[in-house]
C-alpha positions in Angstrom: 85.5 110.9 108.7 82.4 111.6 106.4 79.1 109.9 106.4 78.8 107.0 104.1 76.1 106.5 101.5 73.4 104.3 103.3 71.7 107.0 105.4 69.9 104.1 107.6 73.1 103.8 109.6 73.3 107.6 110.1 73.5 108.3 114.0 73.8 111.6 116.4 77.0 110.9 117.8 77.1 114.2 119.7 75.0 116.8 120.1 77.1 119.8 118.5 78.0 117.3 115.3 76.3 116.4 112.3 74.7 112.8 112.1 76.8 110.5 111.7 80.0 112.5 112.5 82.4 113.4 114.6 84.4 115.9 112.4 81.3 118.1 111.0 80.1 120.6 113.4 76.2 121.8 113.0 75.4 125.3 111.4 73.9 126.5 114.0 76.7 125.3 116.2 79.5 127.2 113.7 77.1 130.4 114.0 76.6 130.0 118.0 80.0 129.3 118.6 83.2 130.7 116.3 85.1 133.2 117.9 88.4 134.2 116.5 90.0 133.9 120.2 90.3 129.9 120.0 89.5 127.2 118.1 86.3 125.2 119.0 88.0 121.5 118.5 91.8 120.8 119.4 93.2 117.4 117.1 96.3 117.0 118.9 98.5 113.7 117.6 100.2 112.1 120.6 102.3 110.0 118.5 102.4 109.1 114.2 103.7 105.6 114.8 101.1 103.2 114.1 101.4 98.7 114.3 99.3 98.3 111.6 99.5 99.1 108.3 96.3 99.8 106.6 96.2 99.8 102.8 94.2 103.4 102.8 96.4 105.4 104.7 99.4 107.9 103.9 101.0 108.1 106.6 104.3 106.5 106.1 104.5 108.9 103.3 104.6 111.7 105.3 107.3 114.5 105.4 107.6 115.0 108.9 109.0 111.2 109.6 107.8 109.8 112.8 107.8 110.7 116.2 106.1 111.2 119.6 105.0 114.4 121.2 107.0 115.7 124.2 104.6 116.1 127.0 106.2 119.3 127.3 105.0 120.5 124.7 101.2 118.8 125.0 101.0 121.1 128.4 101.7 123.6 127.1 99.2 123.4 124.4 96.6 122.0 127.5 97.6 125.3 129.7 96.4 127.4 127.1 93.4 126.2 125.8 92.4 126.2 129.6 92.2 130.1 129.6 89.5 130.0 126.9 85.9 128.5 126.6 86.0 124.8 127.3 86.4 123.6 123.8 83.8 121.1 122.3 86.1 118.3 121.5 89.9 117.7 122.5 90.3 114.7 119.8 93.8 113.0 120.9 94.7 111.5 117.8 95.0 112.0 114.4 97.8 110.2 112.4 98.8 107.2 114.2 97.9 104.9 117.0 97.6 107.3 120.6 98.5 104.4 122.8 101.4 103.5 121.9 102.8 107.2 123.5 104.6 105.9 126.4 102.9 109.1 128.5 99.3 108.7 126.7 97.8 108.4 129.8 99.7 111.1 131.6 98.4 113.4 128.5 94.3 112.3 128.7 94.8 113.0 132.8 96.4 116.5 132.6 93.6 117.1 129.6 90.9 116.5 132.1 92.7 118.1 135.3 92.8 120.9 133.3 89.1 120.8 132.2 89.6 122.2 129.0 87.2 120.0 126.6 83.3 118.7 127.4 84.6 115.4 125.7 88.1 114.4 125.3 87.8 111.8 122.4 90.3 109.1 120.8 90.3 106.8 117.9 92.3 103.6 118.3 92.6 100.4 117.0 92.6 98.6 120.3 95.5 96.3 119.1 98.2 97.4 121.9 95.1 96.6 124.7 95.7 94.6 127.6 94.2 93.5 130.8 96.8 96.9 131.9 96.1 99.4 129.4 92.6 98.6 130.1 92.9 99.5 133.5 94.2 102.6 132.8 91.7 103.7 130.3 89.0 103.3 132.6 90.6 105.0 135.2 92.2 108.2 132.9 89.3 109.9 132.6 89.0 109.2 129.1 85.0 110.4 127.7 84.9 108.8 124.4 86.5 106.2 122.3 86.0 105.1 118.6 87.1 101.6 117.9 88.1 101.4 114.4 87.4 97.9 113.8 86.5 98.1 110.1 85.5 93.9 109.6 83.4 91.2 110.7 85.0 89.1 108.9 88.9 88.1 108.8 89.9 88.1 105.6 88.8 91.8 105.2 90.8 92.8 108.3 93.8 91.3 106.5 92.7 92.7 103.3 92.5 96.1 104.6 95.0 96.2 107.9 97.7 94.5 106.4 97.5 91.7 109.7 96.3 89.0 110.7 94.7 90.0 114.3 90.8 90.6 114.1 90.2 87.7 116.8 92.8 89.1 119.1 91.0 93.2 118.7 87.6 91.5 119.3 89.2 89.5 122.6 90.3 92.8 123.7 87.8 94.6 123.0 85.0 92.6 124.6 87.5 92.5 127.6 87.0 96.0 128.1 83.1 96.0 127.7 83.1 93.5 130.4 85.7 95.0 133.2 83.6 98.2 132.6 80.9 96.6 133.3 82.2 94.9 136.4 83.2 98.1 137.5 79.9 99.5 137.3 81.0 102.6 135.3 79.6 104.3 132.5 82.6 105.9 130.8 84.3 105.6 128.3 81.6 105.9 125.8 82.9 103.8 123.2 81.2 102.6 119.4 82.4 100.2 117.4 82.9 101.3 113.6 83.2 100.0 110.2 83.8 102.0 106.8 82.0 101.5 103.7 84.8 100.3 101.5 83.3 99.5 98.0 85.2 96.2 98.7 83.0 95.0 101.8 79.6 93.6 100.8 76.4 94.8 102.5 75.9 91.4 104.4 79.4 92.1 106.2 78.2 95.7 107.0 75.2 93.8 109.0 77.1 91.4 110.4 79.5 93.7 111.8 76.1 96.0 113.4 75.1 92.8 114.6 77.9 91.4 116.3 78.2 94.6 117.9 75.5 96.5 118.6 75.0 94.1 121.9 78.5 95.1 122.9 79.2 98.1 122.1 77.5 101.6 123.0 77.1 102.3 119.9 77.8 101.4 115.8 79.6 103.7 113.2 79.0 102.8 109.9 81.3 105.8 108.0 82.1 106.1 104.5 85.1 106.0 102.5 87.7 109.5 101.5 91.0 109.2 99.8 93.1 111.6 101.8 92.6 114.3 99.1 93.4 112.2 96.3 96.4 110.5 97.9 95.3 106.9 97.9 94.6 105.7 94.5 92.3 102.9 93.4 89.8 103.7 95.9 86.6 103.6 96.0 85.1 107.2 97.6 82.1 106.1 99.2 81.4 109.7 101.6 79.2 111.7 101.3 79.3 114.4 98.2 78.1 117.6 97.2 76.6 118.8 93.6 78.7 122.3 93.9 82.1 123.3 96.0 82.0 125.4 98.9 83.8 126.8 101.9 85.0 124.5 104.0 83.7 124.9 107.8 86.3 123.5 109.6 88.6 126.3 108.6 86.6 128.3 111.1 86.3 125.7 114.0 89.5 123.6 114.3 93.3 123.3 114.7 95.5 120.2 113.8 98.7 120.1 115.9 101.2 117.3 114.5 103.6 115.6 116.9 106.2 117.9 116.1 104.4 121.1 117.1 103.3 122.0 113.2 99.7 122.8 112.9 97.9 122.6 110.2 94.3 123.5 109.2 92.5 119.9 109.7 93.2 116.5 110.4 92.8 115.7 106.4 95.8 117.6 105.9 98.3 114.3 106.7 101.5 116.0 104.7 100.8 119.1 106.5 100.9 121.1 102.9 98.8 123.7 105.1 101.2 124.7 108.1 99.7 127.8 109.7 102.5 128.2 112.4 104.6 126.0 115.1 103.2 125.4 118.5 107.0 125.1 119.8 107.5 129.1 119.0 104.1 130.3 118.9 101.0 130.5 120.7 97.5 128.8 119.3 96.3 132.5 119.7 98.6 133.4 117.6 98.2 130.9 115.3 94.7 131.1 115.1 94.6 134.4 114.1 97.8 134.1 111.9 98.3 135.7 108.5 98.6 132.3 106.9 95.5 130.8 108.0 93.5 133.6 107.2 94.9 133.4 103.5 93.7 129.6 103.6 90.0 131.3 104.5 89.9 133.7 101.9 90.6 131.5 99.7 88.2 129.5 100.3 85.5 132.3 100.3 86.9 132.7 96.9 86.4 129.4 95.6 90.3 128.7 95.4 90.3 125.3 96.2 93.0 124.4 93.6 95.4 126.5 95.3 95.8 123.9 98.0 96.3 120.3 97.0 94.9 119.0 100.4 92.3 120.8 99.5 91.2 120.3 95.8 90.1 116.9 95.9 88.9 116.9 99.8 85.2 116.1 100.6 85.1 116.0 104.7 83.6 119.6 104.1 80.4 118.4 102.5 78.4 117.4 105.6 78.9 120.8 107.1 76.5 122.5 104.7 76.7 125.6 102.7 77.7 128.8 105.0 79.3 131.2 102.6 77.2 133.9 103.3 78.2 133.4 106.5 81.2 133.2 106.6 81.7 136.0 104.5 80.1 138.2 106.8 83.2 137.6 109.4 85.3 139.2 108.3 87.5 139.3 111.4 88.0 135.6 109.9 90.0 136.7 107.1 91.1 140.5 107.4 
């Protein structure tokens, strides 16, 4: 999620971002743009399932079990983000592997029917891709796609994934570059990303940029986080701070699990921070909840070890410093 420590492979990845992000929203985005009406970014997880079973994630130890999203329930969310501002980023994912929703595709098309995002934007895998769902990404209106690819090498998929599949991803992947291409079409945008892991030497971080950077739009090189503290052993390679502050995403975004909890972020994979239920209340609502403006005061308060999820996070660091800011709105937190 963060930006990794070699600041060569920093890249704008979208214009209201951070370099070399796509969870930290610029400053002078945050000050343009807040409003306490509706979020500014939507992570909405289609499904928690996932078919591989990578060493750094938490998932499976999750509370809330697994499950898929009733499409039901994703309109819903859709019909009401379309009465507000068009919201920066609709990200359709968060915990698990999007495409393996049996109505994924349904989902991405009533997102962009309903116009509420400028870029509706996935992470996947790409291991469920065929010549089929192929076909259907390019023709679901899909904006942007991060390919989380994470090795040049095989033995480091395995290491890390848990599989043995890195030629088969690559086959697919490439597959997709080329009916684009034969299609003439310029979206998706899709990059190809790899993490820092302490474990991957820098000659497999080059060979990965160069195997792809043909190929692909675009390269990711991100750094390392250990879901708050979750995943031991690890190596934290993103980006740090030398003091705490607020974190800016408190201000800007909504996570909304498969089974209609939302949370504060997408870090939050236990979701310790529920701030309401999108199956009896409204993201309005929610937004403007009692419990999330305790989270932001908090915050402005430097009580980070009140939330575990958030005492040992470092996603925030990128944003920058804006407690003065934030401070001064107060309809935030009152």
């Amino acid at each position: 999620m963060g930006r990794g420590p070699t600041t060569k492979y920093y890249k704008v990845l979208n214009q209201d971002y951070v370099e070399g992000t796509l969870t930290c929203l610029k400053q002078a985005t945050i000050k343009e743009q807040i409003n306490n009406d509706f979020p500014l970014i939507l992570n909405i997880e289609p499904t928690n399932r996932c078919n591989l079973s990578c060493y750094y994630c938490p998932r499976k130890k999750a509370e809330k079990g697994f499950g898929d999203m009733p499409f039901e329930v994703f309109r819903r969310i859709i019909d009401e983000a379309s009465h507000f501002k068009k919201l920066i980023m609709l990200n359709l994912h968060k915990d698990g592997e999007p495409f393996l929703h049996a109505d994924f595709f349904e989902m991405v098309k009533y997102a962009k029917q309903k116009n509420v995002a400028k870029t509706v934007h996935l992470n996947t895998n790409a291991l469920c891709w065929t010549d089929s769902v192929i076909e259907n990404i390019l023709n679901c209106g899909i904006d942007d796609i991060t390919l989380s690819i994470d090795a040049a090498r095989q033995e480091t998929f395995r290491r890390l994934k848990g599989v043995d599949c890195l030629e088969r991803i690559e086959r697919q992947v490439k597959r997709f570059f080329e009916k684009r291409k034969e299609l003439a079409l310029k979206r998706p945008f899709a990059r190809a990303k790899i993490m820092e892991f302490a474990g991957i030497s820098r000659e497999e971080i080059r060979e990965f940029y160069e195997k792809w950077e043909p190929i692909a739009d675009m390269v990711q090189v991100t750094g390392v986080h250990s879901w708050s503290g979750e995943i031991k052993n690890i190596q934290i390679t993103d980006e740090r701070a030398g003091k705490r502050f607020p974190c800016g995403l408190l201000w800007y975004s909504l996570a909304i699990n498969w089974n209609g909890e939302v949370t504060v972020c997408s870090v939050d994979w236990n979701t310790e921070l529920k701030v309401g239920n999108i199956r009896n209340q409204s993201l309005t609502e929610i937004w403007n909840s009692k419990e999330i403006k305790n989270i932001r005061k908090a915050h402005l308060k430097a009580e980070f070890t009140d939330y575990q999820v958030c005492e040992q996070c470092i996603v925030w660091v990128s944003i920058g410093d804006l407690t003065s800011f934030l401070k001064e709105r107060k309809e935030f937190f009152e």
